[in-house]
N, C-alpha and C positions, 0 to 999 in steps of 0.2 A: 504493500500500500504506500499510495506518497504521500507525504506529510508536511503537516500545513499550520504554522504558525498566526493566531488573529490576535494585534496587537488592537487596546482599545477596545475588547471581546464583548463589556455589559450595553455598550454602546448602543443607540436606537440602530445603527447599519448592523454593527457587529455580531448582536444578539441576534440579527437574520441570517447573517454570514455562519452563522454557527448552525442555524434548523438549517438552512439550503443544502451547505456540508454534511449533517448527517445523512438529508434524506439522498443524496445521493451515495452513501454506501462505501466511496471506496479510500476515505483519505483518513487520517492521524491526525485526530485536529489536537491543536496547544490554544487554547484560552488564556492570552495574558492579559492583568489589567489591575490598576492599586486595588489593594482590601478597602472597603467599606462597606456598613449594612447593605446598603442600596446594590454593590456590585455584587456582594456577597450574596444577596437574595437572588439581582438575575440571574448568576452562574450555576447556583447551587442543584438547579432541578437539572441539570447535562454535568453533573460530576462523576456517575458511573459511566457516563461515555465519552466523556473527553479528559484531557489532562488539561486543571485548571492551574494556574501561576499567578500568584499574587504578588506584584512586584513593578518597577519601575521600568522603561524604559532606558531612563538616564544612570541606571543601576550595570553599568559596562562588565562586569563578571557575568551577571543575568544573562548578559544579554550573548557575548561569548557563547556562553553553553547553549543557552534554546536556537539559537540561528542555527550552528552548526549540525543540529539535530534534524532539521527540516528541509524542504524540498522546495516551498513557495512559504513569504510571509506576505500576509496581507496587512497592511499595515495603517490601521485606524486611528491610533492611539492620536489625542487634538486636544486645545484649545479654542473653543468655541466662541464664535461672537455669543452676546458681549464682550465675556469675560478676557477674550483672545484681543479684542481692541484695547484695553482699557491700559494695558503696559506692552513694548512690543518686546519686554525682556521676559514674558511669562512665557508667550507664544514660541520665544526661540530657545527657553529650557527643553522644554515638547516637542515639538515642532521638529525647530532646524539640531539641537544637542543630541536629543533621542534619535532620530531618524541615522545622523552620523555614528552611532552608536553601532546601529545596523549596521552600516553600509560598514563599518571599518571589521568588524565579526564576520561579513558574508566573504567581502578580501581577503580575508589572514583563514579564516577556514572554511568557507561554502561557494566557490566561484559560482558553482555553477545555480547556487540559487535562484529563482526568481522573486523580485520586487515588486509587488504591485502595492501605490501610494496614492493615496486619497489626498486631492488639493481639491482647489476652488476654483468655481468659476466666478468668482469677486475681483478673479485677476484681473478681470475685462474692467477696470475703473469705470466708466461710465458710460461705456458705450449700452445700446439699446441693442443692438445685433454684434453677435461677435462669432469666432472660431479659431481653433485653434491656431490657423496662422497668424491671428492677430499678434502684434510685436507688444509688449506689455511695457505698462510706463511704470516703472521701478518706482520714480518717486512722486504718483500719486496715490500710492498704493495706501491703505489701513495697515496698523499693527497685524493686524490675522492674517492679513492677504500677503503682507512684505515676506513674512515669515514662511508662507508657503511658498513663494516665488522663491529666496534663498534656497529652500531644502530644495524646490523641483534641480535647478540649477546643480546642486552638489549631486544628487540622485545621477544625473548626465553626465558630469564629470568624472562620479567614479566609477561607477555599474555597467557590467556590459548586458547585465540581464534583468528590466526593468520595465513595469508599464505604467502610466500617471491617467491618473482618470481625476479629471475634475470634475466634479460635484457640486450641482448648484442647490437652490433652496431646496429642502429636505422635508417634506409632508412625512409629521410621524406622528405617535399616539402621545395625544395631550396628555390625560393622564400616567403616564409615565417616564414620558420620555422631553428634553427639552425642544423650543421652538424656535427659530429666530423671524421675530416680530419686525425687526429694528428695518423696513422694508419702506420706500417711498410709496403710500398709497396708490399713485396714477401709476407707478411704474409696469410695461409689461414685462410679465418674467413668465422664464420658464421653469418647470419645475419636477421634480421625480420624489417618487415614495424610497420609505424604507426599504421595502420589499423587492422593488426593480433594482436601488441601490446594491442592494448586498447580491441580489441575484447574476450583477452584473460580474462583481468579481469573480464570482463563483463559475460562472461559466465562462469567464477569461482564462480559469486551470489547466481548458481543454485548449487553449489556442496559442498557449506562448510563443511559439514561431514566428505567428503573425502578426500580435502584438510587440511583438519587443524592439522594446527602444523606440516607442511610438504614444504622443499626448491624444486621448481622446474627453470631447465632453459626453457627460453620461444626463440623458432628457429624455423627456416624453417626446420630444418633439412638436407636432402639428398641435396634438391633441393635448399636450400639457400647458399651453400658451394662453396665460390669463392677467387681464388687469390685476395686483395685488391684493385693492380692493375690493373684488368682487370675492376671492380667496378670503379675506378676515370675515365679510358678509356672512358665507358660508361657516365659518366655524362659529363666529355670533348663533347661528340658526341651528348646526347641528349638535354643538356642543356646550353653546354656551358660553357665558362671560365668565372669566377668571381673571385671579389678582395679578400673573404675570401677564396678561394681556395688555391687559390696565396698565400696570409700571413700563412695560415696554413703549405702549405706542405714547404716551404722556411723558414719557422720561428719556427713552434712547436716545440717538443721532439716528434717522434713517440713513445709515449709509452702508448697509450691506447691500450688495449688489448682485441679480440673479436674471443676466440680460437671457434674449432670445435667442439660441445656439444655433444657426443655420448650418452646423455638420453635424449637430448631434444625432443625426440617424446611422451616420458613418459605422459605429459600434455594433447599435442594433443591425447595421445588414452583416455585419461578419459574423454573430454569436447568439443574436438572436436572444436576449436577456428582458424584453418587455414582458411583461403578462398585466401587470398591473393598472388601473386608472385612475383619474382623480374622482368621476363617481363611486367609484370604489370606494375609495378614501373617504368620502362624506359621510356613506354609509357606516363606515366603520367609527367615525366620528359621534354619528347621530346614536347607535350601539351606547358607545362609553357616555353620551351623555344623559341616557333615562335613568342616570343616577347622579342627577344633578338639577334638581329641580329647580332651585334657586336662580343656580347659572346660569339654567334655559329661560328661565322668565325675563331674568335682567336683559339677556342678549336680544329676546325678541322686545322686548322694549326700547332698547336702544336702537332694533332695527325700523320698529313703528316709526320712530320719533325724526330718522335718519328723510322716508318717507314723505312724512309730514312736510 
């Protein structure tokens, strides 16, 4: 069996990176990711069938031993908007120190490894349409995004076996998992679920060849293309008002950025990683919020009032 390290494992991708993994039967998964209740919970119910690690990325003996142990890592482990804007020396602890951690472990004992690395597509600063050929402006870049831009850059420099998948806005499960609000109302974006996310890696296992050494954006494409607005509307309606919805769109910077990908079908025609939709997603939203009663009342009153 080949064996497959998921760095960032409780993660809202990660924890799908780990069911897609099973259900396909034939790999040695490694769950790494810090101990707390919270990770300690999601991992716990795949402890008889994976090897879980509790532990740092920036922990370089750790990381030594599990790289060389494995065939492909996937590698999650991030700083989040907000929190990843807010200093750009938090982001490049994570980010750019951890990632080189790797990269220096896969060198000295796993050449032949493969890298696949989760960045952003916030690297597009403000453009409305972008793709990967676009030449990226370093310095109008956020803390989150500069520090993804450095690691992709180091990723190319040292690895000869590597694929970058950037990742734009991330529809996941409100209650449990975090959101990034911080989104310019009119702006259109595109956008992908958890589920095609992690799916995407996971059927990347089977195509190295063709991937490697090769940046793709990871979207819904046609069908994922929405005013951002009409997106918050929706979670108002099927989920409900919440306190981080509140502090975010009242308090952030709208400056995360999730332009419309005109090559992001490119991935989907090689590997074929779609299943998922944003009806979908409501669906599953509207599910988690018949135990929120409160939250749905507020939300469709804010939405009357919007209306009015």
């Amino acid at each position: 069996m080949k064996k497959v390290l998921v760095t960032g494992a409780s993660g809202a991708i990660g924890i799908n990176v780990i069911k897609y993994l099973l259900s396909e039967g034939k790999y040695e998964i490694t769950a790494l990711d810090l101990r707390n209740k919270s990770v300690y919970k999601r991992l716990k119910k795949y402890q008889k069938r994976i090897k879980i690690i509790y532990g740092d990325v920036n922990d370089y003996s750790l990381m030594e031993d599990v790289v060389k142990q494995n065939d492909y890592i996937i590698h999650l482990a991030s700083v989040l908007p907000p929190l990843g804007d807010f200093s750009k020396n938090i982001g490049e602890v994570v980010d750019y120190k951890g990632c080189e951690n790797i990269i220096k472990a896969i060198n000295y004992y796993n050449k032949n490894c493969h890298l696949f690395y989760a960045s952003t597509t916030s690297l597009y600063d403000k453009s409305l349409m972008a793709s990967v050929k676009e030449t990226i402006k370093e310095d109008s870049l956020t803390n989150f995004s500069y520090n993804k831009y450095i690691t992709e850059e180091l990723i190319k420099k040292k690895l000869k076996n590597y694929t970058i998948f950037r990742v734009p806005l991330v529809l996941s499960d409100l209650k449990k998992e975090p959101f990034i609000y911080n989104v310019k109302k009119d702006l259109v974006v595109e956008v992908t679920t958890t589920f095609d996310a992690a799916y995407a890696f996971v059927k990347a296992l089977n195509y190295t060849s063709i991937l490697n050494k090769k940046i793709f954006n990871i979207g819904m494409g046609p069908e994922g293309r929405y005013k951002y607005q009409d997106i918050l509307d929706n979670i108002l309606k099927n989920y409900g008002l919440s306190l981080k919805y509140v502090l975010a769109r009242l308090i952030l910077d709208k400056d995360y950025i999730s332009p419309v990908l005109i090559d992001s079908d490119d991935l989907n025609n090689l590997i074929n990683y779609r299943t998922d939709s944003i009806e979908k997603y409501y669906k599953r939203l509207y599910s988690r919020g018949k135990n929120r009663p409160i939250g749905k009342l507020l939300g469709k009153i804010i939405l009357y009032i919007k209306k009015g």
